[in-house]
VMD Tcl script that draws the C-alpha trace (Angstrom):
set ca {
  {60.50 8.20 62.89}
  {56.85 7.93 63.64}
  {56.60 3.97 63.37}
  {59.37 1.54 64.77}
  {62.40 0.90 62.10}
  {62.08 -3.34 61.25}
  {65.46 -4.28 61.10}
  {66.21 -7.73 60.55}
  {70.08 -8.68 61.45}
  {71.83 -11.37 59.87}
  {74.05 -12.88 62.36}
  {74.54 -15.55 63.83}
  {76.84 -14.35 66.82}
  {74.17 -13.36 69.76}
  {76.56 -11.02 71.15}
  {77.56 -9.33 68.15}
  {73.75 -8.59 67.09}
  {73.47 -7.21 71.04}
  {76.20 -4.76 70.36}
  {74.47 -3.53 67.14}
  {71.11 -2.79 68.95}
  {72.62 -1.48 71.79}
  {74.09 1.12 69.26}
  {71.34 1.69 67.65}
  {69.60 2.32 70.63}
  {72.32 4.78 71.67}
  {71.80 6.60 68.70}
  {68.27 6.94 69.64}
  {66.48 4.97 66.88}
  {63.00 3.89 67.36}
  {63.60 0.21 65.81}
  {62.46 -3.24 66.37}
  {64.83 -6.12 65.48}
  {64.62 -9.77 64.43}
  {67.77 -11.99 63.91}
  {68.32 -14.87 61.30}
  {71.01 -17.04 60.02}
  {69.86 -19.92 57.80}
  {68.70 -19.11 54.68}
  {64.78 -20.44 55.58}
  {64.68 -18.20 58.53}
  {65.58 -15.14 55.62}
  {63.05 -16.01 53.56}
  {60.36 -16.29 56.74}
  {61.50 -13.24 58.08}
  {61.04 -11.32 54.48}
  {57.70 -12.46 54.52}
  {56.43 -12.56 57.79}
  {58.50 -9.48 59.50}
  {58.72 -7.89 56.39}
  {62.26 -5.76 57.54}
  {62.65 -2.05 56.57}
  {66.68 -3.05 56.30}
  {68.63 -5.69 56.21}
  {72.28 -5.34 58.79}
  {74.58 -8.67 57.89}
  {77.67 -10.20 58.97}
  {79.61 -11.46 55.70}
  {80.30 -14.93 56.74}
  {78.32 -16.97 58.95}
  {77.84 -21.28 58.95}
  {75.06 -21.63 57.10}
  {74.32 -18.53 55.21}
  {76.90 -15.55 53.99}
  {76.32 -11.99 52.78}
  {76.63 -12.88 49.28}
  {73.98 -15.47 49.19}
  {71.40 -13.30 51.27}
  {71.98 -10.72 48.36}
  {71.64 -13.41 45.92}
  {68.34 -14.75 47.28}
  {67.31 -10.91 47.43}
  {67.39 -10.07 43.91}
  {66.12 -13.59 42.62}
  {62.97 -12.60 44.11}
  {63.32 -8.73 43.43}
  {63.37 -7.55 46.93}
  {64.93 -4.15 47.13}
  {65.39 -4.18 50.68}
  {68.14 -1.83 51.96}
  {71.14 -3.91 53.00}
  {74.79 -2.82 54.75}
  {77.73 -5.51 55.51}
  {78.84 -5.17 58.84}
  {82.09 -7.36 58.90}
  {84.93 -7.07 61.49}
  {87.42 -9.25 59.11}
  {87.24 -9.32 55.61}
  {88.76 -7.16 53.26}
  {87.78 -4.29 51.20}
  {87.69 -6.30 47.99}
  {85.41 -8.76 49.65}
  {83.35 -5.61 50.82}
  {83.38 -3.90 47.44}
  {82.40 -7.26 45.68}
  {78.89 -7.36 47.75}
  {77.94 -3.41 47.12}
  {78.42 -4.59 43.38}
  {75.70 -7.41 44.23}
  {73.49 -4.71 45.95}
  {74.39 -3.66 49.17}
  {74.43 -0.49 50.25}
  {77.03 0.11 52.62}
  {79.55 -1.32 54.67}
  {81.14 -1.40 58.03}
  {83.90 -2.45 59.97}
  {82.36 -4.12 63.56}
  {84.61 -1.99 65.06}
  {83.41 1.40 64.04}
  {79.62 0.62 64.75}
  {79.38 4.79 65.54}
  {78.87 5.02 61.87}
  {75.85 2.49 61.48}
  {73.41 4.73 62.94}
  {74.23 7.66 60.32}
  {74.44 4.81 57.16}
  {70.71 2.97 57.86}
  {69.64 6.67 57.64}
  {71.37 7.18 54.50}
  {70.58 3.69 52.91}
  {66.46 4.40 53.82}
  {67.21 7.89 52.44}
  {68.85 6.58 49.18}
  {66.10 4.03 48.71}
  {63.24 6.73 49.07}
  {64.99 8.30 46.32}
  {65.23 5.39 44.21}
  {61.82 4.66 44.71}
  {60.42 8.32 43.97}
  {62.65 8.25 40.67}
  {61.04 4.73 39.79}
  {57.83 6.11 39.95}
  {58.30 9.32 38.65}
  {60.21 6.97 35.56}
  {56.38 4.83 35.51}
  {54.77 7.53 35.15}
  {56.60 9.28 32.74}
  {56.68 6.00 30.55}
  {52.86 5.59 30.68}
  {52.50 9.12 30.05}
  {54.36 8.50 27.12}
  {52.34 5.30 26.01}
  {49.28 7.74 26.49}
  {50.42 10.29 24.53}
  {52.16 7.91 21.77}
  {48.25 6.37 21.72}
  {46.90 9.69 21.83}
  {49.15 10.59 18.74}
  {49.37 7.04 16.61}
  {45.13 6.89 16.92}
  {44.30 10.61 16.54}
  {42.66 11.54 12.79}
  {45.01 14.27 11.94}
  {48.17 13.75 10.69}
  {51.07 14.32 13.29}
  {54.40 15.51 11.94}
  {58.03 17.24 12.83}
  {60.40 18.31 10.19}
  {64.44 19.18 10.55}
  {66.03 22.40 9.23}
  {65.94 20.93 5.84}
  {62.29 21.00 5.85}
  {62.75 16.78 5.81}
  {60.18 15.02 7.90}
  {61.36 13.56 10.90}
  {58.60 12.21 12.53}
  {55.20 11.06 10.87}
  {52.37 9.31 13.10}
  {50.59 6.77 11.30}
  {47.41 8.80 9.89}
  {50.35 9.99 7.46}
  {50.23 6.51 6.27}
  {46.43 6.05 6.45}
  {45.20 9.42 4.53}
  {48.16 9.83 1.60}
  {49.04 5.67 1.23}
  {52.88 6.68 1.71}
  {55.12 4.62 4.68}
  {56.93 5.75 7.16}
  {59.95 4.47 4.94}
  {58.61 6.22 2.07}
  {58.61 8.93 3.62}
  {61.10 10.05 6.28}
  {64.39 11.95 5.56}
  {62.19 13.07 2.17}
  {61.45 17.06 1.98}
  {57.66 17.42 2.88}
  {57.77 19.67 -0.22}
  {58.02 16.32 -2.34}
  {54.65 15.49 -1.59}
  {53.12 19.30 -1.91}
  {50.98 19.62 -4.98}
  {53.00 21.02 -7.73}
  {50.88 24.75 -7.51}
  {51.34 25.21 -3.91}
  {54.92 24.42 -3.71}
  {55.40 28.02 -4.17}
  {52.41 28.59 -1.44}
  {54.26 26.62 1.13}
  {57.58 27.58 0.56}
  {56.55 31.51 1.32}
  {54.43 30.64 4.63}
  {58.01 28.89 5.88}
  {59.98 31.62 5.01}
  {57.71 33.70 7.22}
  {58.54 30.70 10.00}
  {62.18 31.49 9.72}
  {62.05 35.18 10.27}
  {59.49 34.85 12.87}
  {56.67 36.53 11.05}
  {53.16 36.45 11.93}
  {51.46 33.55 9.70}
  {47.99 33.26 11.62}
  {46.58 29.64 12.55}
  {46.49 27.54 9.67}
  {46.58 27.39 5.93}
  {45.03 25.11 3.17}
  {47.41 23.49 1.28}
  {46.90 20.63 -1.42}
  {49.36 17.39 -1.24}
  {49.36 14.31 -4.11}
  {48.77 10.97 -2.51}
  {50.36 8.10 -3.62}
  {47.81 6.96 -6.16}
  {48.15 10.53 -7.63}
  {44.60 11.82 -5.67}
  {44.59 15.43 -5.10}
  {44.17 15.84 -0.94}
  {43.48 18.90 0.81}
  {44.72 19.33 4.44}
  {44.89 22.50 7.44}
  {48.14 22.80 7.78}
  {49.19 24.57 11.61}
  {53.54 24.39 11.50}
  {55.36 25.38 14.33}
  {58.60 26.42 15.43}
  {60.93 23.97 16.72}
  {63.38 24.96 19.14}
  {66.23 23.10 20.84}
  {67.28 23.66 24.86}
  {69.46 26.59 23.42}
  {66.73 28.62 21.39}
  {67.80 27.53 18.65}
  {65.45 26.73 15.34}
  {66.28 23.24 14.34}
  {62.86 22.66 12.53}
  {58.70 22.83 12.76}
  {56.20 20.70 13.85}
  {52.59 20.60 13.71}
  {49.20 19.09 12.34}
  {47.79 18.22 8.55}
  {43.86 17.96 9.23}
  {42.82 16.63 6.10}
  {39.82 18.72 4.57}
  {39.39 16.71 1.33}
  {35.77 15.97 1.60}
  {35.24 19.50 2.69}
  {36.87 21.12 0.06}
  {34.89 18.55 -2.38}
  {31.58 19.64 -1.28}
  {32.33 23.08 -1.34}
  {33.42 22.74 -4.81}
  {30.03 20.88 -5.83}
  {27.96 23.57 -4.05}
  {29.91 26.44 -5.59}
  {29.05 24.79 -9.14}
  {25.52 24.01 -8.16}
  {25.46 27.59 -6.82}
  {26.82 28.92 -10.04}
  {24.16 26.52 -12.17}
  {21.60 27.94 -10.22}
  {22.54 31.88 -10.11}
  {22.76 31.00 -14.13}
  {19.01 29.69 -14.07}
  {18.02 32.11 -12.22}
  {19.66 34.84 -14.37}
  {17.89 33.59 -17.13}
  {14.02 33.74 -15.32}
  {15.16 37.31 -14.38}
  {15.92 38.27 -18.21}
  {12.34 36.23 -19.51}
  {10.34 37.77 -16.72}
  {11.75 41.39 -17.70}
  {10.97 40.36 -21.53}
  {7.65 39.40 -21.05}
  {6.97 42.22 -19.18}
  {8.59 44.56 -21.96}
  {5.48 42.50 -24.37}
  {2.81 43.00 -21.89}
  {3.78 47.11 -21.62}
  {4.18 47.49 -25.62}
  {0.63 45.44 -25.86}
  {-0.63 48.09 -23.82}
  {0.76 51.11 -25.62}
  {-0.12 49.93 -29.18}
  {-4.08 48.79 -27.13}
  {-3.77 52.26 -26.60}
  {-3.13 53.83 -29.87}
  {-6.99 52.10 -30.87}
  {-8.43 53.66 -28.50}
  {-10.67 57.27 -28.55}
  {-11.26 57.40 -25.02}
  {-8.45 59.67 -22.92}
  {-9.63 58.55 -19.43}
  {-9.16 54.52 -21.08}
  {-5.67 55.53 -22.47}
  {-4.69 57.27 -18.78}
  {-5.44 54.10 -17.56}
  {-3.32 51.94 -19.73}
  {-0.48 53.97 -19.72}
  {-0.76 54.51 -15.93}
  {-0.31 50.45 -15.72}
  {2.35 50.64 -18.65}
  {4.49 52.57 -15.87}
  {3.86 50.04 -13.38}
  {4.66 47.14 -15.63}
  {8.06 49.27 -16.84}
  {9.04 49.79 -12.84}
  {8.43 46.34 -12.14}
  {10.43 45.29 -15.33}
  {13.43 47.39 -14.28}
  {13.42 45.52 -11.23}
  {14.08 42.36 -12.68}
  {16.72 44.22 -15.17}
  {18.66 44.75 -12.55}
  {18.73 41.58 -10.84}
  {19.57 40.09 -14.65}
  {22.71 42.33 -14.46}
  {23.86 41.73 -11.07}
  {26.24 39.36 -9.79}
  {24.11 39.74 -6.79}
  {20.60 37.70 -7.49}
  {19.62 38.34 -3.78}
  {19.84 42.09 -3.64}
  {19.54 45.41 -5.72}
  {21.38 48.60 -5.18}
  {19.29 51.13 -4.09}
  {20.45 54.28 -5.37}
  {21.75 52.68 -9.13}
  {17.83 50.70 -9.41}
  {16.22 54.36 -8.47}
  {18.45 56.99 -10.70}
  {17.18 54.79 -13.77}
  {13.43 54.24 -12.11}
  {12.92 58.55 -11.76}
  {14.60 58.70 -14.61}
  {12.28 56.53 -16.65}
  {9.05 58.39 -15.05}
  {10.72 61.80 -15.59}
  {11.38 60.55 -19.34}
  {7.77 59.79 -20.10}
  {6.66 63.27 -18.78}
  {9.47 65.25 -20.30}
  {7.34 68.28 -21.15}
  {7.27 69.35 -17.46}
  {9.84 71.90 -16.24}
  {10.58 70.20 -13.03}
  {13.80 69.45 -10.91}
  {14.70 66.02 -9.66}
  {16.42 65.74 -6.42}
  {17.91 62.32 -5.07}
  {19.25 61.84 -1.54}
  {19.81 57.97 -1.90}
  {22.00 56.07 0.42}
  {24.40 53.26 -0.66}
  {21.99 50.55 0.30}
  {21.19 47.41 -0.85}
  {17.61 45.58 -0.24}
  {16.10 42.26 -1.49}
  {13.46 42.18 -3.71}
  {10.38 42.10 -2.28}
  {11.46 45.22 -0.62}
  {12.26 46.98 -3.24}
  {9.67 45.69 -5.75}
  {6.72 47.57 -3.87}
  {9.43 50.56 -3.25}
  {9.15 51.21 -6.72}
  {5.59 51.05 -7.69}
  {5.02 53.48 -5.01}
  {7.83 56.07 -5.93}
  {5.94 55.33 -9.97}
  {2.66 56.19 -8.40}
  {3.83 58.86 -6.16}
  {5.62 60.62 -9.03}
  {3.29 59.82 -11.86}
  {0.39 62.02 -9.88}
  {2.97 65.13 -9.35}
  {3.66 65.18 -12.60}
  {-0.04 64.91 -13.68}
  {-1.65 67.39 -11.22}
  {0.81 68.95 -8.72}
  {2.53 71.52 -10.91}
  {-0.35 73.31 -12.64}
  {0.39 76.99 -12.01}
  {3.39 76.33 -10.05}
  {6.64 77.94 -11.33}
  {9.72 75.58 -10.12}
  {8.49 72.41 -9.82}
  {11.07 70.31 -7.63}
  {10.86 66.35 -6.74}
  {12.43 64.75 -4.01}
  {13.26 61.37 -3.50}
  {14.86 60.49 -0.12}
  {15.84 56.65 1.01}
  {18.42 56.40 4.39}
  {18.54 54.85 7.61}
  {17.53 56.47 10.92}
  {19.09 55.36 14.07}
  {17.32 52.35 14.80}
  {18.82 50.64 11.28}
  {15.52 51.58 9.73}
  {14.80 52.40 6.38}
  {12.95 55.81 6.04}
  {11.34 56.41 2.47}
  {10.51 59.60 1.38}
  {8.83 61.14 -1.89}
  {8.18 64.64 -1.93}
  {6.97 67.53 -4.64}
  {6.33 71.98 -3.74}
  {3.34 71.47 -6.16}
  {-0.50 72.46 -5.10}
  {-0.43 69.93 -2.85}
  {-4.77 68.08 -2.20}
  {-7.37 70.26 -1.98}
  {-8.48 67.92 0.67}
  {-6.10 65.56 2.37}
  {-6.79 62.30 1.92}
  {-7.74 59.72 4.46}
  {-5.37 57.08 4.61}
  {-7.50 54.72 6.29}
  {-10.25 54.98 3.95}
  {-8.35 55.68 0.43}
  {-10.80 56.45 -2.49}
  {-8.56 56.64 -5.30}
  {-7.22 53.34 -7.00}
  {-3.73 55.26 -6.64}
  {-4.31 55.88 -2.88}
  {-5.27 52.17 -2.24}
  {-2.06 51.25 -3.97}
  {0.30 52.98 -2.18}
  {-1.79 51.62 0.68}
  {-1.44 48.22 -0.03}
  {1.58 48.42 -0.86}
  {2.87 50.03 2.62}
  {1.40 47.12 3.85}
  {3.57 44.45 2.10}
  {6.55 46.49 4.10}
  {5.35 46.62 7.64}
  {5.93 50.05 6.96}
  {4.59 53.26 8.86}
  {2.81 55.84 6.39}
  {2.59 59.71 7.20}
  {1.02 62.33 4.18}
  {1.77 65.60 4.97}
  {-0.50 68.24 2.78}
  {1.52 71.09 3.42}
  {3.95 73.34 1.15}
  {2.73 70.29 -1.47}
  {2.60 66.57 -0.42}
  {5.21 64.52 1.06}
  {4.54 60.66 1.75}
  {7.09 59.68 4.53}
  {7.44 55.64 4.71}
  {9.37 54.50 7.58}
  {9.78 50.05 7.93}
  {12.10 47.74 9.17}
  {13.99 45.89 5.95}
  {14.27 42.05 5.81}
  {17.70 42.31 4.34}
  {20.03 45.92 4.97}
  {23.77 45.92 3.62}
}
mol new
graphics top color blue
foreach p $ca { graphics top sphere $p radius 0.5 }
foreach p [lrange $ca 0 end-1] q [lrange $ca 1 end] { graphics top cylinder $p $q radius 0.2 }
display resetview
């Protein structure tokens, strides 16, 4: 031992507490000693010497070993304590280790005192590592019953039954039912009547030790008959053996959530509806605006003035088919490409049926918002509305060909070709003369997008941009 042992002795025979040290000595223990006999001098010595042990004679005049142990546990001193006694009997012996000592020995056969103080200072480091280890397990247990009793989710542990066994008090709090309300109940009691079904599927997965995932949303009734949505996470409950012997787990509720969803689903649904509706009035009242332009038309003498018209009767119809689709779509944020551009050449091709000339689409299953799309179409109109009209003059096998994909940078590349007579003079795309050429310029511009004209073999216009929206 590093420090000296205190031992206080308890006797009031000089001679006999001589013998002890010089034992103890003999035995080589690093000790020092103090010796009392009156009850005061005990209670001095506690305080003062403060005694790693406690060595006592049973009887002495003033004081006995009984009493000493007495006076120790009125004050809750757990002081390590052997009888040494060279006369009384075992029952007398027996009867103080039932009042707390920890050993005792016959004067005697002091050879054996040496080997108990080590024992008794041994036993009481034990004691005292289990009393802490016992504090600290009971506040860790008033943590985690605080942690559990004050957390917002509900807390709960069911038997094999499926009967709740253990509810926190956020049970309480969230559906209105007690803890006596409650308990010994199937959980399934409280289950919405349409999810019973649900519920009782996931935990049949539990049993066999299937694969559920994380959580699941399930609906319970509270007590005032209010419709509550919680996250349910259940858990396998196993005893010491392995054995299943019930689940535990969490209820977060999500009511509010799941309300506010549901009111911005509806006001979602109201809007898609309004917006629906602007789609089908715009289209209409573009549909007027073209058919006041074909029957402007049908007054007029003037060729070059009815060109014009029905070049912008086109426009109108591609921008009108836009807005069609949209109108038709459960998606009001994006068209399809390929569906909105079979009808679009289709419609062009229609009005110029009288021309021998192939269509060829190489469309990818796309969708884009519409201001991409929008300007995509007045171009392809305007790009196809001048092949028709001048590219095929003399030219036997007239083929059109409309290309929309995505390169390898997630780009959209837009292409419109035609094998007609191509420009006598390629146009300058800087400086565009024609009202068509300024359009298609203009509109290149409201998509970022990179425009190439290549004269050659007949005209292809090549438009290569980055889309705000690709699916």
């Amino acid at each position: 031992m590093d420090q000296a042992l205190h031992i206080l002795l308890l006797e009031d025979n000089v001679y006999d507490a001589e013998l002890i040290e010089r034992e103890l000595h003999k035995a080589k223990l690093h000790f020092v000693a103090k010796r009392a006999d009156t009850r005061e001098e005990l209670i001095t010595h506690i305080s003062e010497f403060a005694p790693d042990i406690i060595i006592s004679d049973f009887s002495m005049p003033q004081l006995n070993a009984i009493e000493a142990l007495e006076l120790l546990a009125e004050h809750e001193h757990k002081i390590p304590f052997i009888l040494v006694t060279g006369s009384q009997t075992e029952e007398v012996a027996v009867d103080c280790i039932r009042k707390g000592a920890n050993d005792y020995i016959l004067k005697h056969s002091l050879t054996r005192l040496p080997s108990a103080i080590k024992n008794a200072l041994k036993n009481q480091e034990v004691e005292r590592e289990k009393q802490l280890a016992e504090e600290q397990l009971k506040h860790s247990e008033e943590r985690y019953r605080f942690v559990v009793e004050n957390i917002g989710e509900v807390i709960f542990q069911t038997n094999e039954d499926g009967e709740f066994t253990f509810l926190n008090s956020a049970w309480e709090t969230i559906t209105g039912y007690t803890n006596l309300e409650s308990l010994q109940k199937p959980f399934t009691h409280f289950l919405h009547p349409d999810d019973r079904a649900v519920v009782f599927t996931l935990y049949q997965k539990i049993w066999h030790n299937e694969n559920i995932g994380k959580t699941y949303e399930v609906r319970f009734k509270a007590k005032d008959d209010r419709e509550l949505w919680f996250e349910i996470n259940p858990q396998i409950l196993y005893d010491e053996r392995n054995n299943i012997i019930g689940t535990f787990g969490s209820l977060r509720d999500i009511t509010d959530q799941k309300l506010s969803e549901q009111q911005l689903k509806a006001s979602l649904e109201e809007k898609d509806i309004l917006l629906k509706e602007v789609y089908h009035r715009v289209k209409n009242n573009l549909q007027v605006i073209a058919s006041m332009l074909s029957i402007q038309a049908m007054y007029l003498d003037d060729d070059q003035m009815k060109k014009i018209l029905e070049d912008s009767q086109n426009r109108i119809f591609s921008i009108a088919l836009v807005h069609q689709k949209l109108y038709a779509s459960n998606d009001l944020s994006s068209i399809a490409v390929d569906d909105y551009f079979k009808d679009l050449v289709g419609q062009i091709s229609g009005l110029y049926g009288g021309y021998e000339v192939m269509i060829d689409l190489d469309i990818e299953n796309i969708k884009l918002d519409i201001d991409t799309i929008m300007p995509m179409g007045l171009i392809t109109n305007e790009v196809m509305t001048n092949s028709f009209k001048y590219a095929f003059a003399g030219v036997e096998g007239g083929r059109i060909e409309v290309n929309i994909n995505k390169n390898s940078r997630n780009q959209v590349v837009f292409k419109i070709s035609d094998n007609g007579r191509g420009f006598q003079e390629t146009p300058d795309l800087k400086r565009p003369k024609s009202l068509g050429m300024q359009l298609i310029n203009l509109l290149a511009s409201q998509l970022n997008a990179e425009l190439t004209l290549e004269n050659k073999n007949g005209v292809t216009y090549t438009l290569v941009f980055t889309a705000k929206s690709l699916n």
